[in-house]
C-alpha positions in Angstrom: 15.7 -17.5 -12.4 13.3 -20.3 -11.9 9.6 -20.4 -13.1 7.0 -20.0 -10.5 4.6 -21.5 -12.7 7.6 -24.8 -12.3 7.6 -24.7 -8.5 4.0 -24.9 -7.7 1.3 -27.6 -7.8 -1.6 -27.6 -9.9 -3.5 -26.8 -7.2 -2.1 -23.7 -6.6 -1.5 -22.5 -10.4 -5.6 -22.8 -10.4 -6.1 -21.1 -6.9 -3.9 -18.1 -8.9 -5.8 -18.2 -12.1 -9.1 -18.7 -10.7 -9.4 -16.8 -7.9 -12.3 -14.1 -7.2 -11.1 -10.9 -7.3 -14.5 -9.5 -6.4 -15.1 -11.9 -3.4 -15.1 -10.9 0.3 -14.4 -12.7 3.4 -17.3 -14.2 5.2 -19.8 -11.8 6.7 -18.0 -8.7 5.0 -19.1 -6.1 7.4 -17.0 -4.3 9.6 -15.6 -5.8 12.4 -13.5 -5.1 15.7 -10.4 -7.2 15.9 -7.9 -6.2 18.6 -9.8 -3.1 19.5 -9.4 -1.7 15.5 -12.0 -1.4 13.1 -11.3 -3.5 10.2 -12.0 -2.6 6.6 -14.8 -5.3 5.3 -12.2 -6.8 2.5 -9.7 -7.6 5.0 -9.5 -11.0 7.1 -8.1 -11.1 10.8 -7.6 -14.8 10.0 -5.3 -14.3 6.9 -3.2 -11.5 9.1 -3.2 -14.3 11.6 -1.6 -16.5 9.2 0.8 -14.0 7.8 2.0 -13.2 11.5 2.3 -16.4 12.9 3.6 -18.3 9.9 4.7 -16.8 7.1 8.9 -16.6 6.9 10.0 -13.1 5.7 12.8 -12.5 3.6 15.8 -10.2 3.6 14.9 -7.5 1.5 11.2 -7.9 1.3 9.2 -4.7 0.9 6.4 -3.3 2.5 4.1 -0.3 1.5 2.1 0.6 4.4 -0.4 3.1 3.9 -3.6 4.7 4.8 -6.7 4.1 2.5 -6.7 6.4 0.1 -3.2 8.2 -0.1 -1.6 6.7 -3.4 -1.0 3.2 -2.8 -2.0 1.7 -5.7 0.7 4.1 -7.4 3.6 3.7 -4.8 3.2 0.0 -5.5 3.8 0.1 -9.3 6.7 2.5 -9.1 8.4 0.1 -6.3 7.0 -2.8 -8.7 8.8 -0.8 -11.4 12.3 0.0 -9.6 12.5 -3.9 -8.1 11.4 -5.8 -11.2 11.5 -3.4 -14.4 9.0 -5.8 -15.8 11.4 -8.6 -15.8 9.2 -11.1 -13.6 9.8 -14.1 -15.2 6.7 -15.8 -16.1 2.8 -14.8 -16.4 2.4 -17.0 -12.8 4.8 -14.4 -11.6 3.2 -11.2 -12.5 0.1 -12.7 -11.2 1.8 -12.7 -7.6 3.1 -9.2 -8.3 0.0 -7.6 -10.0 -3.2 -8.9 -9.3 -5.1 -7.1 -5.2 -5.6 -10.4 -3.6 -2.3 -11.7 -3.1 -0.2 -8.4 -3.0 -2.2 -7.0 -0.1 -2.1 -8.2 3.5 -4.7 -9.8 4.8 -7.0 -10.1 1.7 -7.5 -13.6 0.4 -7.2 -17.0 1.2 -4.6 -18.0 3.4 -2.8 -20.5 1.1 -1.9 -17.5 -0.8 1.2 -17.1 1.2 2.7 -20.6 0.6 3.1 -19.9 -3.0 4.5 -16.6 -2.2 7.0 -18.8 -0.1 7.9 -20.9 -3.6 8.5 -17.3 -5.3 11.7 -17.2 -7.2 12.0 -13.4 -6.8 14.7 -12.5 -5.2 13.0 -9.0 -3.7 9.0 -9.6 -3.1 6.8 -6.6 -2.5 3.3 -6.1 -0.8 1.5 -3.6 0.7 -1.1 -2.9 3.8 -3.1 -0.6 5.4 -2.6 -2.3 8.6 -1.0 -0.5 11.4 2.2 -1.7 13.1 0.0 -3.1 16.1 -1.4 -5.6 13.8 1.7 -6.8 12.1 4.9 -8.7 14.0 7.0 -6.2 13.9 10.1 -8.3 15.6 9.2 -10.5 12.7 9.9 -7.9 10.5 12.9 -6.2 12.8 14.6 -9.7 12.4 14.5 -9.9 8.6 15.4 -6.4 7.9 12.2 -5.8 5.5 11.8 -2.2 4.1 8.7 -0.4 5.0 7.3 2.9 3.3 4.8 4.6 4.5 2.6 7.2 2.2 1.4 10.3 4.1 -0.7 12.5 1.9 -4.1 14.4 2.3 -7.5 11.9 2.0 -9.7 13.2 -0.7 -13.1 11.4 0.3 -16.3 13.1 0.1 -16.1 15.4 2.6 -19.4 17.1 2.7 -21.3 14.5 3.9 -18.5 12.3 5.9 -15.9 14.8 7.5 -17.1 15.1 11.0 -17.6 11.3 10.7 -14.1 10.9 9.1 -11.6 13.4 11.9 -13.9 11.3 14.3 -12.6 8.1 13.6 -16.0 6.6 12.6 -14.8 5.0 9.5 -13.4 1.2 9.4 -9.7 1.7 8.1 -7.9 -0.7 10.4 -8.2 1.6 13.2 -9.2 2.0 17.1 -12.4 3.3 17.1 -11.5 7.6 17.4 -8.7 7.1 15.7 -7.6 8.2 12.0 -4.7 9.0 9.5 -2.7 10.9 11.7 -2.6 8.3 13.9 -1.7 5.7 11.6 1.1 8.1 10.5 2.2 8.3 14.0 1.9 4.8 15.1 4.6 4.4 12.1 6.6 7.3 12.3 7.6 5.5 16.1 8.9 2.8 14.4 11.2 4.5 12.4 14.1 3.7 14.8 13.5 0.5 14.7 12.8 -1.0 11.4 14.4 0.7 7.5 11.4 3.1 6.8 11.2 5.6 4.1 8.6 7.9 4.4 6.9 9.1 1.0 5.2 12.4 0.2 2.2 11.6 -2.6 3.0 15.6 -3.4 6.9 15.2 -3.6 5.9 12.0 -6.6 3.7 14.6 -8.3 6.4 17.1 -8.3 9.1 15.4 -9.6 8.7 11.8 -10.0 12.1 10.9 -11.5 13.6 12.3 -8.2 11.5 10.3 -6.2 12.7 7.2 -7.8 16.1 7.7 -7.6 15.3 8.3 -4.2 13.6 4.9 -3.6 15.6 3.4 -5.3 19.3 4.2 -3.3 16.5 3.0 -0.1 15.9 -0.2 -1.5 19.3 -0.8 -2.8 18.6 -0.9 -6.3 21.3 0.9 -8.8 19.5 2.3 -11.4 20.9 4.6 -14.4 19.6 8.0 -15.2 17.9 6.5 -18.2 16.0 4.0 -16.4 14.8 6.3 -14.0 13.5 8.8 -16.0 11.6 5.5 -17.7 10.4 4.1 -14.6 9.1 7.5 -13.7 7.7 7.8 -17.6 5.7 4.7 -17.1 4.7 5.7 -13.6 2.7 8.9 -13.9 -0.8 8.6 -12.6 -2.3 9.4 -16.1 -0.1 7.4 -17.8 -1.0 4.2 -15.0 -4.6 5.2 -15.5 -4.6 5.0 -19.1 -3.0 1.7 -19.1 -5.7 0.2 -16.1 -8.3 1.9 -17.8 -7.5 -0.2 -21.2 -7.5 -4.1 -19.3 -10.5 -5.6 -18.8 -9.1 -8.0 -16.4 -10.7 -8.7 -13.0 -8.0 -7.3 -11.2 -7.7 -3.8 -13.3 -11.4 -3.3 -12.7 -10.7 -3.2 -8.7 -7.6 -1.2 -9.4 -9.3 1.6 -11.7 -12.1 1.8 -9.0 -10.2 2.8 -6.1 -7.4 4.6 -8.4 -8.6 8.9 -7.7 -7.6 11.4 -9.9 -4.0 11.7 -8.8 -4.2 15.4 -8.3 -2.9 18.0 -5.7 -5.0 19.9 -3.8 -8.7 18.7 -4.5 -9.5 19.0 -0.8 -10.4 22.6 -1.5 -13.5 21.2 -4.0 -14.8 20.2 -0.2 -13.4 22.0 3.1 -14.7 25.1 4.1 -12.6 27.5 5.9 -13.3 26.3 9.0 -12.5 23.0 8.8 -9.1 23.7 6.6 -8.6 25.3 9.5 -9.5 22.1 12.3 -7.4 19.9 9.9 -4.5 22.2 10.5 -5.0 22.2 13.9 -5.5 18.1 14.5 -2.2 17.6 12.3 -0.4 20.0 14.4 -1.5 19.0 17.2 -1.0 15.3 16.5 2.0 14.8 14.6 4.0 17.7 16.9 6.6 15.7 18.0 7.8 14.4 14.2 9.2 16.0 11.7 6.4 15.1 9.0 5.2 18.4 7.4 2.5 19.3 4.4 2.3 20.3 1.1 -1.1 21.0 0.5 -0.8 22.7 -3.0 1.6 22.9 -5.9 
């Protein structure tokens, strides 16, 4: 496999090593695009771009999630079973690795013409867009591989829940609109486009299951041995541990959204009551899938 680093102009190999992490589009605060409330780090211009012009591959891979639910976790285990720490070059694992140019939306634009000069043969991103604000015939066409994380949002609940289940908060939504609505916006595309659905509670229980799982969906064959490594390097502690130690730009942003990648901490916050509304909205919501709950282990 070719080197990025021997496919791109010096221009670009600066724009990679230099970027700032830390930096947010121009006037950060939220803003309604489309009728959705986009998060502050995120630039409608940037989606534009990545809609309207950037060619997607066979075989590409797309974690779509809602803020909060284990992203940053699903990506390295999908890093993990496509690559196995075989990207070619340090270029390379900047493109796989570092926020701004694996997520959607975040960054400059010209980001995405060196992803076009990538040598990998399977390239990976993820979003926390919905499926209104990506072109899905785009992605219909190319056959890309979407998965979805559903899992329970621990965010400080005392003080935000009423604003949270009211859709308040900017998370790439319509304004009264929240998780299970992205869920459900998704889980209508499933007939449509290859999506794998992934429970953040199934990965805790058995992790080496879960890969072998994502692994027959992506089309990767992977041995028992290297599954039970993949899911050896993957646990949340042991990813932690390992963020925890860089003192890279990028590992700082990582280890400050990363939670405690446990099950069940929503009962340090809910009451009884609203357990019980949460029930109820889910229910209520997400009747007509087959998407069900594991709230404890």
């Amino acid at each position: 496999m070719e080197k990025l680093a021997d496919l791109l102009s010096t221009e670009e190999i600066k724009l990679m090593k230099t970027i700032d992490e830390t930096k947010l589009p121009e006037n950060p605060q939220s803003k309604l695009w489309k009728g959705y409330q986009i998060i502050p780090a995120i630039s409608p211009q940037v989606i534009e771009y990545f809609n309207d012009n950037f060619p997607i591959r066979k075989g590409d891979v797309f974690i779509c999630s809602y803020p909060k639910t284990g992203s940053n976790w699903t990506y390295e285990v999908v890093r993990q079973i496509l690559f196995q720490n075989k990207e070619s070059d340090e270029i390379t694992k900047i493109l796989s690795y570092r926020p701004t140019f694996k997520i959607l939306g975040r960054g400059p634009s010209e980001k995405y013409k060196i992803w076009e000069k990538s040598p990998l043969s399977r390239r990976l991103f993820y979003t926390h867009l919905p499926p209104q604000l990506m072109n899905l015939e785009k992605l219909k066409k190319a056959g890309a591989k979407h998965e979805p994380m559903k899992s329970m949002i621990e965010l400080g609940w005392n003080k935000f829940y009423e604003h949270c289940i009211k859709g308040d908060f900017p998370q790439n939504n319509k304004p009264g609109e929240w998780y299970p609505d992205h869920i459900l916006e998704w889980y209508k595309q499933k007939d449509d486009v290859e999506i794998r659905f992934i429970f953040y509670e199934d990965m805790k229980k058995n992790l080496t299951q879960e890969v072998k799982k994502l692994s027959e969906f992506l089309d990767v064959s992977l041995a028992e041995d290297v599954s039970r490594k993949i899911a050896e390097k993957c646990t949340f502690t042991t990813m932690k541990r390992n963020v925890l130690s860089e003192t890279t730009q990028s590992a700082k942003i990582i280890a400050g959204v990363m939670g405690k990648g446990e099950v069940g901490g929503w009962k340090n916050y809910f009451t009884a009551a609203q357990s019980q509304q949460i029930d109820d909205i889910m229910e209520k919501k997400l009747a007509a899938t087959q998407i069900t709950f594991t709230y404890t282990l």
